[in-house]
N, C-alpha and C positions, 0 to 999 in steps of 0.2 A: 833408541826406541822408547815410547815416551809409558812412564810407569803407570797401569792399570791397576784396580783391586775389585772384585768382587764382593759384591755387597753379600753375600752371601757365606764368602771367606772372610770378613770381616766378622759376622758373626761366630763363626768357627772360632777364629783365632779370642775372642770373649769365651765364650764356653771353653775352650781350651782351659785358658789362662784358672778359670774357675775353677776348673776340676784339678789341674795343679795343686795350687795353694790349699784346695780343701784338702786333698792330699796330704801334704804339709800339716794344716792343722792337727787333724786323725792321729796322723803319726805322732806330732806333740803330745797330744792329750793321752796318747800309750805310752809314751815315754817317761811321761806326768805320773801317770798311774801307776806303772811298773815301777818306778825308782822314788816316786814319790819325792823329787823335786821341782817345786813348781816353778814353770818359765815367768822369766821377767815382763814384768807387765806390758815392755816397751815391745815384746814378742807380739801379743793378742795386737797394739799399734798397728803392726806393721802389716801382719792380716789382716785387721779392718780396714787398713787401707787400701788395699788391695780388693776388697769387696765395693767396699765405697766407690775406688778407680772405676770398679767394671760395672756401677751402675748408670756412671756419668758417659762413659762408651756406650753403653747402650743404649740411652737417651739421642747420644752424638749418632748410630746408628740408626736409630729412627726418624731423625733431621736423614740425612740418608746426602749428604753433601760434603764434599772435599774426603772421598774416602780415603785415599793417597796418605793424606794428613793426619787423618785419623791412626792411619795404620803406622805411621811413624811413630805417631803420640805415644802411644801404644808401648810399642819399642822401646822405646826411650826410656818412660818412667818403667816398664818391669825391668831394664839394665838396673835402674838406678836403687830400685825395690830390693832385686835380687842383691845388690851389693851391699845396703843395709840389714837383710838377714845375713848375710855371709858374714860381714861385722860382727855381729852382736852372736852369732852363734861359735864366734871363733874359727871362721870355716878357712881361713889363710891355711890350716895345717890339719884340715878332715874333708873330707871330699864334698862338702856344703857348694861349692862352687861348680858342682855340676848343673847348680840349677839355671846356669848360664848358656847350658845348651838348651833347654825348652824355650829359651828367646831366640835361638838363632834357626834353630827348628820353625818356629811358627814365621817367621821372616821369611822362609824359601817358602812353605806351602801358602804363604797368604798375598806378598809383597812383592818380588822380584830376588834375582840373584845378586845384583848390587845389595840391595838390603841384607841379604845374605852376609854379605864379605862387610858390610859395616856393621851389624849388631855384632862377629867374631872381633872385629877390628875394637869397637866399642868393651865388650868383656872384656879383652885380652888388655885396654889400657885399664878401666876400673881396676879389676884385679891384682893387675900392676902393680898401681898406688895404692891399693890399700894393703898389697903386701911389702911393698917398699917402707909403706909410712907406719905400719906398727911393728916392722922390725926397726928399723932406723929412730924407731921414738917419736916421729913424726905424730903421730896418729896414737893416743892412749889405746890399749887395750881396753874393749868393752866390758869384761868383768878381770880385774887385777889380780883377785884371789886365786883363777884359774888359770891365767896368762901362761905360756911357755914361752922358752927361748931356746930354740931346737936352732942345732948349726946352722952356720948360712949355705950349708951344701946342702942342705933339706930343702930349705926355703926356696934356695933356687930351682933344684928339683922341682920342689910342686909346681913352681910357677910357669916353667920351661913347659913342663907335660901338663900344664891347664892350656896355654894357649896351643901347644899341639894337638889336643882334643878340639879348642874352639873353632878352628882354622879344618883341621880335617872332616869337622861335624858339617864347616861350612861347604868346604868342596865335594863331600858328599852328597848331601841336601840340594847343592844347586843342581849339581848333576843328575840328581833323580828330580827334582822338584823341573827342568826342561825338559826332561822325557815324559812326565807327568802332564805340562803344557801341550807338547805335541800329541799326545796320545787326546786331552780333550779337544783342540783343533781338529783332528782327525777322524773322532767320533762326531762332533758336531756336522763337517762336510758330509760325514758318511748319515747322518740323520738326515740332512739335507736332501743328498742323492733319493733317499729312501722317498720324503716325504715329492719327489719330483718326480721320480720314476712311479710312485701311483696316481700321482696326478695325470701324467702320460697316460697311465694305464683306463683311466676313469676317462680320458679327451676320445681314447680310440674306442670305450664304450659308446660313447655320445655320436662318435661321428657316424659309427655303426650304425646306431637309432636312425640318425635324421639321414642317410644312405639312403635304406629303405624307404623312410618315410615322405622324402621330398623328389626323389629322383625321379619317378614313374610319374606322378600329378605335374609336376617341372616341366617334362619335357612334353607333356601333353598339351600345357596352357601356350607351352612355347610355338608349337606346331601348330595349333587351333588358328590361335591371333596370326601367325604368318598367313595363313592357310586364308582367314576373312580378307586381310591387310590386301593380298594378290587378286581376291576374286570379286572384291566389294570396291565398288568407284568411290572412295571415302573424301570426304573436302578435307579443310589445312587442319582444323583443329582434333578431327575422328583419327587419321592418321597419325598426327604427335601422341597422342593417346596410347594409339597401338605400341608406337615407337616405345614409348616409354614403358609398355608392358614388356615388350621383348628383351627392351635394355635391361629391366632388372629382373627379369628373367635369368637373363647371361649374368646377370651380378650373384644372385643367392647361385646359380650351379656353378660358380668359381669358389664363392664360399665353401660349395658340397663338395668340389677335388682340391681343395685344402683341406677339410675335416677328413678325407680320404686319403690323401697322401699322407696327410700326418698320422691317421689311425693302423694302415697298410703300406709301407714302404712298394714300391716295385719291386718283384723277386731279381735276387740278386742274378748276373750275367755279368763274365769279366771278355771283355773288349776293350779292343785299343780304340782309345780315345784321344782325339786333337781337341785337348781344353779350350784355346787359345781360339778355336773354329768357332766348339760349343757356346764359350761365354760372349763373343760374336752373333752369333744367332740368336742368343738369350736378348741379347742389347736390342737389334733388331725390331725382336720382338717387343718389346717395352717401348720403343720410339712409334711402330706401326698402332698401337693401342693406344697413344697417349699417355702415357706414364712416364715417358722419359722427353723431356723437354731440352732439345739441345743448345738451344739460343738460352738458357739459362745453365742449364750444369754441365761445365767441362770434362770430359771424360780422359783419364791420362792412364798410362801404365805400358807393360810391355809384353798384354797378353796377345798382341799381333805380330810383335815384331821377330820374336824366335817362338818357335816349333814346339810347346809343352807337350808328352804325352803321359797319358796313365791308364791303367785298368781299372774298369769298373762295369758298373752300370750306366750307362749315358740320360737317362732319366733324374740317375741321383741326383748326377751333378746339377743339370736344368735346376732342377728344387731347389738346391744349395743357390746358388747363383741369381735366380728370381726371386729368394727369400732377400739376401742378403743387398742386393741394387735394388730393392723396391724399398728394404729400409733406410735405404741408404738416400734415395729420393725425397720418404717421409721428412727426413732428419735436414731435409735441404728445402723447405718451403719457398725462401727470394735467392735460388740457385746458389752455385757453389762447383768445388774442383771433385770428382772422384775417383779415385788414383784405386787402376784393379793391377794389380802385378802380380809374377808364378815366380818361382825359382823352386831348382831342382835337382837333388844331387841322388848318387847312391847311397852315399852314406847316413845322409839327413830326412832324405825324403825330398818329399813337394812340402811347399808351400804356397798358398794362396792369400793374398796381404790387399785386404778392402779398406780403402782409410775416403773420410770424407771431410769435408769444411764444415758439418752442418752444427746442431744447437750442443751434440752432445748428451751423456746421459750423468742424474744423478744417481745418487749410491743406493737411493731405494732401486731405481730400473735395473741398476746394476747387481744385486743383489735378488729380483727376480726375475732377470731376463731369458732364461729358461724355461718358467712356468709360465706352463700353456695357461690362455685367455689371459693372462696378466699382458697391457701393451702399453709402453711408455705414449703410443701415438690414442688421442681421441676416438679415431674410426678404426682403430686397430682390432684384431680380431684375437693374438697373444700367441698365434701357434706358427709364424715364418720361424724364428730363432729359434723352438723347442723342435721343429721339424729336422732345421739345418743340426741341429746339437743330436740328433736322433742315427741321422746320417752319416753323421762324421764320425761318431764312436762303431756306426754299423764298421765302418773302414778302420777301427780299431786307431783312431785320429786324435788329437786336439784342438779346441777353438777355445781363443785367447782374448779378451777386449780387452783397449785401453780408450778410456774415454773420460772426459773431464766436460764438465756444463761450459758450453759455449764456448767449447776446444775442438769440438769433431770427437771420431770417435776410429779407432782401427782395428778391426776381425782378422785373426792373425789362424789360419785353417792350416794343421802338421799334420799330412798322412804319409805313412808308413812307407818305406820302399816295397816296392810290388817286385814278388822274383817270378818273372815268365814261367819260369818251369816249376811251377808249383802250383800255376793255374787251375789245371786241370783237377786236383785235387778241391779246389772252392769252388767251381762251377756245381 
C-alpha cells in the first residue's frame, strides 16, 4: 500500500517536535538554575538546531510537496539530533535515551507503521553504536571529567531494555495508530452517508414541490392538445407541433415519477416474485420505447434460463432494473455486450451482477454516484442510482461497482436471504 501523509499531520508532527525540545530546554535552564552549572554551549547548538530544523520544515510545509519526504526528513535528523544530545548528556547510562520514543511516537501518528518499525529499527542501531563505541573507547566520552565506567552487565542491561522499550513503543503505536486509521476511514464514510442521506432527504423535498406543482397543469396541457389534435383537421406541420407538445409532455411526467419514486418508495408488500419474468418485461419495455436498441447492444446473461425468485415489492424491483439498464444503455452510446445475471443461494443471498462494455466511470462519478442530481451522463437527471441505492438498503442489501474509464463498469446488487415464515411479520 503505497505511503500517504497528511498535510495536516505533517504539521502536527512540527509542533510536536517544538514543544518537545522546548521542554527540554525549560528543564535545562531549571536544572541550570537549581545546581547552578551551566550546560555546555554545544547544548544551546544542539537546540538551535532543532528550531532552526523546524523552521526549514515549515517553509518545506508550505511548498506543500513530496510530504512523504518531508516526513522522513524529518525522522531522520531528530534520530540523528536525539543521538547527539544523548551523547553530550551522557545518556548511554541515564534514561536520556528515552527521547527516542518521541520519534517513534510521531512515526506511527504521522507516517505509516513501516516507519514505525524503522525509526525503532533506526534508535535501536544509533544507540547501539554509540553505546558500543564509548564503552569500547571507540567514541571519546563527551565530557572526560564526568565519564563512568559501569560494568558491562549495566551497559548491556541498559541497552537490552532501550531497544525493548523502542520495539514495544513500536508495536504499540502501530497498533493503535491502525485503529486510529480505521476509526478516521469510518468517520469519514459515515460523514459521507450523513452528508447523502440529507441530500436524499432535501431531493424527496423537491420532488414533493414539483409533484404538486407540475402534475395537475401536465396532465391538463396533455389532454387539451390530444383533445384539439382528434377534433381539429390539422395539416403536416400543426400536427408535428402538437406531437411535439405531447412528446414532451410524456417526457417532463417521467421526469415527475422519478422525482416521485425517488422522493416515496412504493409501500412495501412481500410477494413472490419471478425476477427472471420481471427483468424480462422490464427489457421489453425499453425495446417498445426505444431505449433499448438491439441491433446495437447485445444482451447476455441467465436471467431466463433458470427460475430466480424473491420476496418483495415487484415495483421495486421494476425501479432497480429500469435505473440500472437505462444506465447501462447511457454508458453504451456505439453499442456494446450487457451481461444481467442472478445467483442464489440460502446462505448467501441473491445476487444480481449488471456488467457492461461501455465508457466506464472515473473516480469523481465514482465517488458521487449516489448523490442525487449528480449524473456522470450530460442529459442525466442524478437520481436512477441514488433511487436504486435507496432501495437496496430498504431490503437491508448491498451494491458494489467496479468500473475503470473505458473498461465497463459492473453493479454487483447482495440481498439478504428472505425467510418465508417471517413474512408475515414485515408485511
Amino acid at each position: 500500500m503505497k505511503e500517504t501523509v497528511e498535510k495536516k499531520d505533517l504539521l502536527r508532527y512540527i509542533l510536536f517536535r517544538l514543544l518537545i525540545i522546548t521542554c527540554i530546554l525549560i528543564a535545562a535552564l531549571i536544572i541550570q538554575y537549581s545546581t547552578g552549572n551551566p550546560f555546555p554551549p554545544v547544548f544551546l547548538y544542539a537546540v538551535a538546531s532543532f528550531y532552526g530544523l523546524s523552521l526549514i520544515y515549515y517553509l518545506l510545509y508550505l511548498w506543500g510537496k513530496w510530504l512523504v519526504g518531508q516526513a522522513y526528513l524529518q525522522l531522520i535528523m531528530d534520530l540523528l539530533l536525539i543521538t547527539f544530545l544523548v551523547y553530550i548528556s551522557e545518556g548511554v547510562t541515564t534514561a536520556t535515551y528515552f527521547l527516542y520514543v518521541f520519534a517513534i511516537i510521531a512515526a506511527s501518528l504521522v507516517i505509516s507503521v513501516k516507519a514505525t518499525y524503522l525509526a525503532a529499527g533506526l534508535s535501536a542501531i544509533l544507540f547501539g553504536v554509540l553505546v558500543d563505541g564509548t564503552y569500547f573507547g571507540y567514541i571519546p566520552h563527551f565530557n572526560q571529567e564526568q565519564a563512568s565506567n559501569p560494568p558491562f552487565g549495566t551497559v548491556l542491561f541498559n541497552l537490552i531494555l532501550a531497544w525493548a522499550v523502542f520495539f514495544a513503543v513500536a508495536f504499540f503505536m502501530s497498533y493503535l495508530s491502525r485503529n486510529l486509521r480505521k476509526t478516521r476511514q469510518a468517520l469519514a464514510q459515515a460523514q459521507k452517508e450523513i452528508i447523502l442521506r440529507e441530500r436524499l432527504a432535501e431531493g424527496g423535498r423537491v420532488s414533493a414541490t414539483l409533484a404538486h406543482e407540475i402534475r395537475n397543469p401536465l396532465a391538463s396541457i396533455s389532454s387539451a392538445v390530444q383533445l384539439l389534435k382528434s377534433g381539429l383537421n390539422c395539416n403536416g406541420e400543426q400536427a408535428r407541433l402538437m406531437e411535439i407538445i405531447v412528446k414532451e409532455s410524456n417526457r417532463v411526467s417521467q421526469l415527475l415519477e422519478q422525482f416521485l419514486d425517488f422522493s416515496a418508495p412504493s409501500k412495501k408488500m412481500f410477494t413472490q416474485i419471478d425476477l427472471g419474468m420481471l427483468l424480462h418485461e422490464t427489457l421489453e419495455t425499453l425495446r417498445t420505447g426505444g431505449d433499448l436498441d438491439g441491433n446495437r447492444i447485445r444482451i447476455e446473461g441467465n436471467y431466463l434460463v433458470r427460475k430466480i425468485t424473491y420476496y418483495g415489492n415487484p415495483n421495486h424491483f421494476k425501479q432497480i432494473f429500469w435505473n440500472l439498464v437505462k444506465n447501462a444503455i447511457k454508458a453504451m452510446p456505439d453499442g456494446g455486450r450487457l451481461s444481467l445475471s442472478f445467483y442464489n443461494s440460502r446462505r448467501d443471498g441473491l445476487k444480481f451482477i449488471v456488467s457492461d462494455t461501455g465508457q466506464g466511470m472515473s473516480e469523481k462519478d465514482k465517488e458521487n454516484l449516489f448523490v442525487p442530481f449528480y449524473s456522470g451522463f450530460g442529459e442525466g437527471r442524478g437520481l436512477g442510482l441514488a433511487t436504486v441505492k435507496r432501495l437496496v438498503e430498504d431490503y437491508e442489501g448491498k451494491i458494489q461497482i467496479n468500473s475503470k474509464e473505458g473498461q465497463g463498469t459492473e453493479i454487483i446488487i447482495t440481498l439478504p436471504p428472505v425467510n418465508e415464515n417471517a413474512l408475515n411479520g414485515r408485511q
